[in-house]
C-alpha positions in Angstrom: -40.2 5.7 21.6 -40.7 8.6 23.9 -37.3 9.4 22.9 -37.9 10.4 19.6 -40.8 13.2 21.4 -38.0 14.7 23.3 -35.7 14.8 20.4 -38.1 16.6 18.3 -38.6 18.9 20.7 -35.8 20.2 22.1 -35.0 21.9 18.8 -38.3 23.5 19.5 -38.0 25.1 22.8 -34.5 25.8 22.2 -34.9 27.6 19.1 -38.1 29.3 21.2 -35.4 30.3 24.1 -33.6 32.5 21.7 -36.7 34.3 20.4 -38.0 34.8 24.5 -34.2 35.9 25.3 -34.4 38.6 22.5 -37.7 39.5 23.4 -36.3 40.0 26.9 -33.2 42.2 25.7 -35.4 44.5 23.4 -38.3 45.3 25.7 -37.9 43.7 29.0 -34.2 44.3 30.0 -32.9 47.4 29.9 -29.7 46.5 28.2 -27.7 43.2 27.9 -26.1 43.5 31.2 -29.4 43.3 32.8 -30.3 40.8 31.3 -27.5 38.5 32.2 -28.1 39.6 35.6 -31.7 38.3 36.0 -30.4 35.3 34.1 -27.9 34.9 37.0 -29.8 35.9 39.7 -31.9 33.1 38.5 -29.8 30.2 37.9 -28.6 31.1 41.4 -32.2 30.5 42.7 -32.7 28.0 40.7 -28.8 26.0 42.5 -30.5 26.9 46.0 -33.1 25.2 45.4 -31.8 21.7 44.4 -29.4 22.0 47.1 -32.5 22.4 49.5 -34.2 20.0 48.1 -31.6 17.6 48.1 -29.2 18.2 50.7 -25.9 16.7 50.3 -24.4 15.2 53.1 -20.7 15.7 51.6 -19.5 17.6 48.8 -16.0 16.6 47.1 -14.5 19.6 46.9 -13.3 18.8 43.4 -16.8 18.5 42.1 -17.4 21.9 43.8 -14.7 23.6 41.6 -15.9 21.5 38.3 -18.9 22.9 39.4 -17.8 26.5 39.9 -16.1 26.2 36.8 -19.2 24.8 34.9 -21.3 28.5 36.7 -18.3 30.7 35.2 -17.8 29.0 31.6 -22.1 29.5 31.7 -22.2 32.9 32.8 -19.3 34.2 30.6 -21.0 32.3 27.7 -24.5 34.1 28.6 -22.6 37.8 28.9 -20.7 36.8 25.3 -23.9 35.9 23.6 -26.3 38.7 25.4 -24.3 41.3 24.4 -24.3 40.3 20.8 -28.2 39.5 20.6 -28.7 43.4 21.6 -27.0 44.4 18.6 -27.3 42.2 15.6 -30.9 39.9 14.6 -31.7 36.4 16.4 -31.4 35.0 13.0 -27.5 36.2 12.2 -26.7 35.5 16.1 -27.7 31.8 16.3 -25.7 30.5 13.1 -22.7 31.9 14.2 -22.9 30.9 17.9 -23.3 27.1 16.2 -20.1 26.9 16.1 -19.9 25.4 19.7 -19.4 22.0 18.4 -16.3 22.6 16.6 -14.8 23.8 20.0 -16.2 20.6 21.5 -14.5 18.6 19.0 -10.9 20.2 19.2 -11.4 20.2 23.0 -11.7 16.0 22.9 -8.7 16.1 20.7 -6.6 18.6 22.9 -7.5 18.0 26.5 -9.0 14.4 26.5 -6.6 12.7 23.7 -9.8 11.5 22.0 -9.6 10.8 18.2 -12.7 10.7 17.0 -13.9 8.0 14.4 -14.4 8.1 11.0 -18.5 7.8 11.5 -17.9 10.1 14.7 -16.3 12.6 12.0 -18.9 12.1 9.3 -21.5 12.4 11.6 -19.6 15.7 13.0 -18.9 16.8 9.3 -23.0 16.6 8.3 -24.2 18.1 11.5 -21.5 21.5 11.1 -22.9 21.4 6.8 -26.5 21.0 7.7 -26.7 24.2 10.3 -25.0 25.7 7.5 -27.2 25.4 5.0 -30.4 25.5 7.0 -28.8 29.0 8.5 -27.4 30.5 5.5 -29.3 33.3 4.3 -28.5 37.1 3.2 -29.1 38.2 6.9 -26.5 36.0 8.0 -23.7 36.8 5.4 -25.0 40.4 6.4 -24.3 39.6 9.8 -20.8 38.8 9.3 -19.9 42.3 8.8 -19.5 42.7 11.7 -16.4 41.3 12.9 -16.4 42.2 16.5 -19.6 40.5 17.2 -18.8 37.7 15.3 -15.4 37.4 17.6 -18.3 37.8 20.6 -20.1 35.1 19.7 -17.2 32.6 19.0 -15.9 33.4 22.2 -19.6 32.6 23.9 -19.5 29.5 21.5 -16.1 28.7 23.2 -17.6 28.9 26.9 -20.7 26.8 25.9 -17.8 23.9 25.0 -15.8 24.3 28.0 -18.9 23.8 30.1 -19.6 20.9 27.8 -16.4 19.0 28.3 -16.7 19.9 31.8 -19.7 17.6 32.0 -17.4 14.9 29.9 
């Protein structure tokens, strides 16, 4: 049952993340850039430290490149989404970059010849219609005047996949 705690509430701090990361762009940062730099500077802290901590006696060098690749596909995603939260509103930013699961989907199609399911595409199909409709407001449909952002974010949404499928 404990399960069902952690479900609930990793909407919650997740949805929280977005609000702390604008927070940081408006009045902590001085512009995106920065901010994906402390970002870095601290996932790069953060790798030291497991690898301290757990010291690996050998490393595959193929899960050293997945894992180089997972760093990159993050970063890019950060730099993608950081620049777009400086601009537009957390609200408009956050529905669009929800598109990550269609890229998810397509890339277990393309890459990993998986078809999905009927129930895997149902469940797919009400999970894409209900960020929809809970997102959807005049802010949003505001937001999507602005075409190179948009392109932005479904480009970040694209990053956040590929270090999805990565993880596959």
């Amino acid at each position: 049952m404990t399960w069902l705690y952690f479900a609930l509430l990793a909407p919650l701090f997740w949805s929280l993340s977005n609000i702390v990361d604008k927070f940081a762009i408006d009045n902590i940062a001085s512009n995106w850039i920065s901010f994906i730099f402390l970002l870095s500077i601290g996932n790069i802290f953060f790798a030291a430290a497991i690898y301290a901590y757990f010291r690996p006696a050998n490393l595959d060098l193929y899960m050293v490149a997945i894992n180089i690749c997972s760093g990159l596909a993050i970063f890019l995603q950060y730099f993608a989404y950081g620049y777009s939260l400086e601009n537009m509103d957390v609200s408009v930013v956050i529905p669009i970059h929800q598109s990550e699961p269609i890229f998810v989907l397509a890339a277990s199609v393309l890459i990993f010849h998986t078809i999905p399911t009927s129930w895997q595409m149902t469940g797919f199909a009400l999970i894409v219609v209900g960020i929809l409709i809970l997102c959807m407001s005049r802010q949003t449909i505001r937001g999507l005047g602005y075409p190179r952002h948009v392109v932005v974010l479904l480009i970040s949404a694209f990053f956040w996949s590929c270090l999805n499928c990565n993880f596959r």
